[in-house]
Structures are given as structure tokens and as C-alpha cells.
N, C-alpha and C positions, 0 to 999 in steps of 0.2 A: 780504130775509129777514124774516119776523114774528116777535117773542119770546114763544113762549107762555109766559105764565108763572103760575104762584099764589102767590097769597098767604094765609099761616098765620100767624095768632097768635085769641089768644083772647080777646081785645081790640077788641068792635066799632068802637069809633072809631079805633085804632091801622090796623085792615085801611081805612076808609074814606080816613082819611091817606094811606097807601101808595097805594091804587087812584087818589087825587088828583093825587099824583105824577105815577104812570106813565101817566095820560092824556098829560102832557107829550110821550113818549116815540113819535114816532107808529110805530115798527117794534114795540113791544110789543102784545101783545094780553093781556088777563086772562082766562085759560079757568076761573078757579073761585078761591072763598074757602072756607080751612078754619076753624073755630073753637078747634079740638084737633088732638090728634097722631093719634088713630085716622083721623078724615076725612084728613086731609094724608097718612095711607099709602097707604088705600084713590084717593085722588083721583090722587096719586102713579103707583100702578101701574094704573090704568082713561088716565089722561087722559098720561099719559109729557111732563110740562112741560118746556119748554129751560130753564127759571131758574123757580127758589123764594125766595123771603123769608119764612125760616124764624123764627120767633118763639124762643126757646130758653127761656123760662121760661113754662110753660103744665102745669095742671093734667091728672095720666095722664099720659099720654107726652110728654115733652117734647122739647124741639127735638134733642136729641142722641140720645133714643128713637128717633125717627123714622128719622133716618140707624142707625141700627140696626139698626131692624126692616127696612125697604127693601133694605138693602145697598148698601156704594157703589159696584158697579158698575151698579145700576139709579139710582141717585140721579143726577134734575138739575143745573145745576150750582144752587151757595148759596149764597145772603148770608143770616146769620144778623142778625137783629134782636135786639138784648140791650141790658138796662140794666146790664151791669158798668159797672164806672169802668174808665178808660183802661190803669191800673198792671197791672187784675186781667186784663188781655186775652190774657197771654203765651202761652196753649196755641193762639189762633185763627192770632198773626204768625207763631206756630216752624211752620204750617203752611200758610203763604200763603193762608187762608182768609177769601173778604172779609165783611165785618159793618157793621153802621150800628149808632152810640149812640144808644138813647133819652135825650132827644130826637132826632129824627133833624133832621140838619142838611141844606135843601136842595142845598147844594155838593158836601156829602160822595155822598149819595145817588147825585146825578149821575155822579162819578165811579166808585160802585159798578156801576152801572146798565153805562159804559161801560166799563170790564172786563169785564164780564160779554159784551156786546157782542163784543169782539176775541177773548174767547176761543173765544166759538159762530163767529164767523169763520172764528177757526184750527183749529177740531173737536182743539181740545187737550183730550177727555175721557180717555183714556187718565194723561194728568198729573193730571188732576182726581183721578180713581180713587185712584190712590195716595198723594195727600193728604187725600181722605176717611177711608182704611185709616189714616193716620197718623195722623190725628185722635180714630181709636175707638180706638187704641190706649193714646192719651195717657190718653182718658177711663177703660180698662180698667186701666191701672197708675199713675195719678196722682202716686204719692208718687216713681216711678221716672222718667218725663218728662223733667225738669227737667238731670235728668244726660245723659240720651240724647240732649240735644239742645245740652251743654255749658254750657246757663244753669244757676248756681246753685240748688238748692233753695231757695225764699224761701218760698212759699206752700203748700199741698194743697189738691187741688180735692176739694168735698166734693160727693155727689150724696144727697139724701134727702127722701123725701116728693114729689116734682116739682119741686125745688127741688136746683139747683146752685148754688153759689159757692165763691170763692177763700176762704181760712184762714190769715192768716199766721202764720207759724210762731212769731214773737213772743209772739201772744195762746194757744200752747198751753203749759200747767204741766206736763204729765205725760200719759204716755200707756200703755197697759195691753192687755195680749193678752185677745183675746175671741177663741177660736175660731181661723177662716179671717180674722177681719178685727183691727184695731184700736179700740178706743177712747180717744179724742181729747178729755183736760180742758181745757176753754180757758175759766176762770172757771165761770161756774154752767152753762155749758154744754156736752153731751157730744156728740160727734160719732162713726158710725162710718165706718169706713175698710176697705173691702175691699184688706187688707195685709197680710203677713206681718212680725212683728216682725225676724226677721233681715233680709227685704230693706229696710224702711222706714229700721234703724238703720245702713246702709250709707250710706242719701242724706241725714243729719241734718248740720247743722255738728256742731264739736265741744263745743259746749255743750250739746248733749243728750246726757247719759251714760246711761248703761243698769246700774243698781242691785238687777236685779233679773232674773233668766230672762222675769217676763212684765212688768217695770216701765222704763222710758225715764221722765229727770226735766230740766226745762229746768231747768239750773242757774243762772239767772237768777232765778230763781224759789225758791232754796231761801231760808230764815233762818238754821239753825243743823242742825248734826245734834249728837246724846246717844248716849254710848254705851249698850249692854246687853252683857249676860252672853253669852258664847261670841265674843266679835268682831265681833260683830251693832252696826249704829248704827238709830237712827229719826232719818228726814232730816223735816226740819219747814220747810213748804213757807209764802210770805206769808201764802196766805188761810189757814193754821192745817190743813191738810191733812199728814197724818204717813204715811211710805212707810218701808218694810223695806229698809235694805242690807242685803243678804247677804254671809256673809264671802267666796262665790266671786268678785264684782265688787267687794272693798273693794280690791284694790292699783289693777283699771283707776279707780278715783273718785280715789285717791289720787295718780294722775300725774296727771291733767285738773285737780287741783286743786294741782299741785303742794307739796303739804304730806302728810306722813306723818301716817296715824289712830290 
């Protein structure tokens, strides 16, 4: 059996890397390099490869675009290429999705290659399928993931500009209703979150209290709060950032904080 395969990233030397590799491989063949995610759809559904090595951070469509747009019932099987760190990986393992870190380690590779191998053996595309679906989905509700899958909420994956990564939840102060999505303070930088404030503040530990109809505050993050006139406080956050309690959410801040206001 020959493995056709492609390979995508937008990385000339990273694709010639790869293609270096899989010379090793003598059952593989290379039917095509993409630079971008548009080429890798198009190439995608003209050339119907057995295995991809999918780049996931790539300008336009990026590697999780691609699986999007395609559909994972037409999708090959994948090995995502990414430079997360190991910690940031959790949405790939909750879905037994294989991946190599940049750099890519020849041992690892290997082993990628031969899974990839046993599974066009076993014409297990059908299970593929439905861990592709699990995987857009992760990507589709992010902040919800974490619980559906029983791991703790630790991080949010953030998508924006062509550019995804993990957020921990650590490095966010405060976060605010915009619309259909949220926005995400995490120091001088803002992030948005396609999220609903009631579904997001169900998956929060309980140190994120909610002060506010459109306000969630890490209260790790607070300094002090000051009262005002009608039962009202101004919570006054380290970096000097001042939020509205409202008196609808001052008894829930008051049991989170155990102390009467």
C-alpha cells in the first residue's frame, strides 16, 4: 500500500524538512506541497490524499480552517504540525489527534508516520471522522471543552488574526460582554471569545465572580473595593483598573469572599 500524502505549512524550509523525512518512508509518496490553507483545500478535494501534515499556524486559513472548510468526512487522516508547548496540547490528546512539536523530533515523527500507517491498514476512517467532529467542536465552544471532556477549565483557546493559542486563565483580570462574544483583559491585552457570559461563567473556577450583568473579575486580581452611594462598591483591580459592583451581585461577592460588605 502507497501513502499518499501532503504536506501544508507555509514554511518553505519546514515543508522541505518534512518531505526529507518522509523519503525515509519507502510506502509513502508526496502528491503535492501547500504553502496556505486555500492550496491545502483545493489540493485536498482535487488530489483526496491518505495523510496530511497539517501546519496549524499559517496565515488565512489556518490549519484548523482547513479541517473546516473540507469537512471531516472528506478529511484525510492528520497530523497537525504546531509549535504549542507540550502543557498547551490538551484539545489535540482529549481527541486522540496525532501532532509533532516544532521542532520536530525524528523518533517522534516516526511514530507519527506509523500510526498513521496501522490506521489506513485498519480503514479506521469512520473513528477518525468523529474525532475530527470532536475536535471542531472543541474549537467551536472553547471555554465549554474542558468540562465536556472532565478536565478542568485551566486555559481558553483563543482564535484571532490566523493565529490560535492557549490563555491561561491565570493571566486573565477581568472579562466583559461584547455582543455574541466576550472580551478577555489579560494585562494590556484584550482578547475576543466567541462566548456567552452565562455559558463561560458556568465553566470558571470560583475565583472568577461575576460583579456585574456584563462584568466577570479574577479575584486574585482585585486590591481593594470602596464603597458608593445606594450599595454600590468600585472594585479596584492591581493594575489600577476600577469595575462597578452592582448591588444585584453584592451578597453573591460577599459569600465568595466570605466577609459581609
Amino acid at each position: 500500500m502507497t501513502i499518499r500524502t501532503l504536506i501544508v505549512d507555509d514554511e518553505p524550509l519546514a515543508r522541505e524538512g518534512i518531505r526529507l523525512r518522509l523519503a525515509a518512508e519507502p510506502d509513502v509518496a508526496v502528491v503535492g506541497e501547500c504553502g496556505n490553507g486555500r492550496e491545502a483545500v483545493a489540493a485536498i478535494r482535487r488530489d483526496a490524499p491518505d495523510l496530511i501534515l497539517l501546519d496549524v499556524q499559517m496565515p488565512g486559513l489556518d490549519g484548523f480552517d482547513v479541517l473546516a472548510e473540507v469537512g471531516p468526512e472528506r478529511m484525510p487522516l492528520v497530523i497537525f504540525v504546531t509549535a504549542y508547548d507540550q502543557h498547551a496540547l490538551r484539545a489535540f490528546e482529549v481527541h486522540a489527534l496525532d501532532y509533532l512539536l516544532k521542532p520536530i523530533d525524528q523518533d517522534r515523527f516516526t511514530q507519527a508516520v506509523q500510526q498513521a500507517r496501522a490506521r489506513l491498514q485498519q480503514h479506521d476512517l469512520t473513528h477518525l471522522n468523529r474525532q475530527l467532529h470532536a475536535l471542531l467542536d472543541t474549537l467551536a465552544s472553547p471555554a465549554t471543552a474542558a468540562t465536556d471532556t472532565g478536565i478542568p477549565l485551566q486555559r481558553l483557546l483563543i482564535k484571532t488574526h490566523g493565529r490560535i493559542f492557549f490563555l491561561p486563565l491565570d493571566e486573565v483580570d477581568w472579562i466583559e460582554a461584547a455582543g455574541d462574544y466576550v472580551r478577555l483583559h489579560a494585562g494590556p491585552q484584550r482578547h475576543l471569545l466567541r462566548e456567552t457570559m452565562a455559558n463561560l461563567e458556568q465553566q470558571l473556577p470560583a475565583h472568577f465572580q461575576r460583579i456585574h450583568r456584563s462584568i466577570i473579575v479574577n479575584l486574585h486580581q482585585v486590591r481593594e473595593l470602596r464603597a458608593r452611594d445606594h450599595g454600590e462598591y468600585v472594585v479596584y483591580l492591581r493594575d489600577g483598573t476600577t469595575l462597578k459592583l452592582s448591588r444585584s451581585y453584592r451578597e453573591r461577592l460577599q459569600e465568595a469572599l466570605g466577609t459581609s460588605l
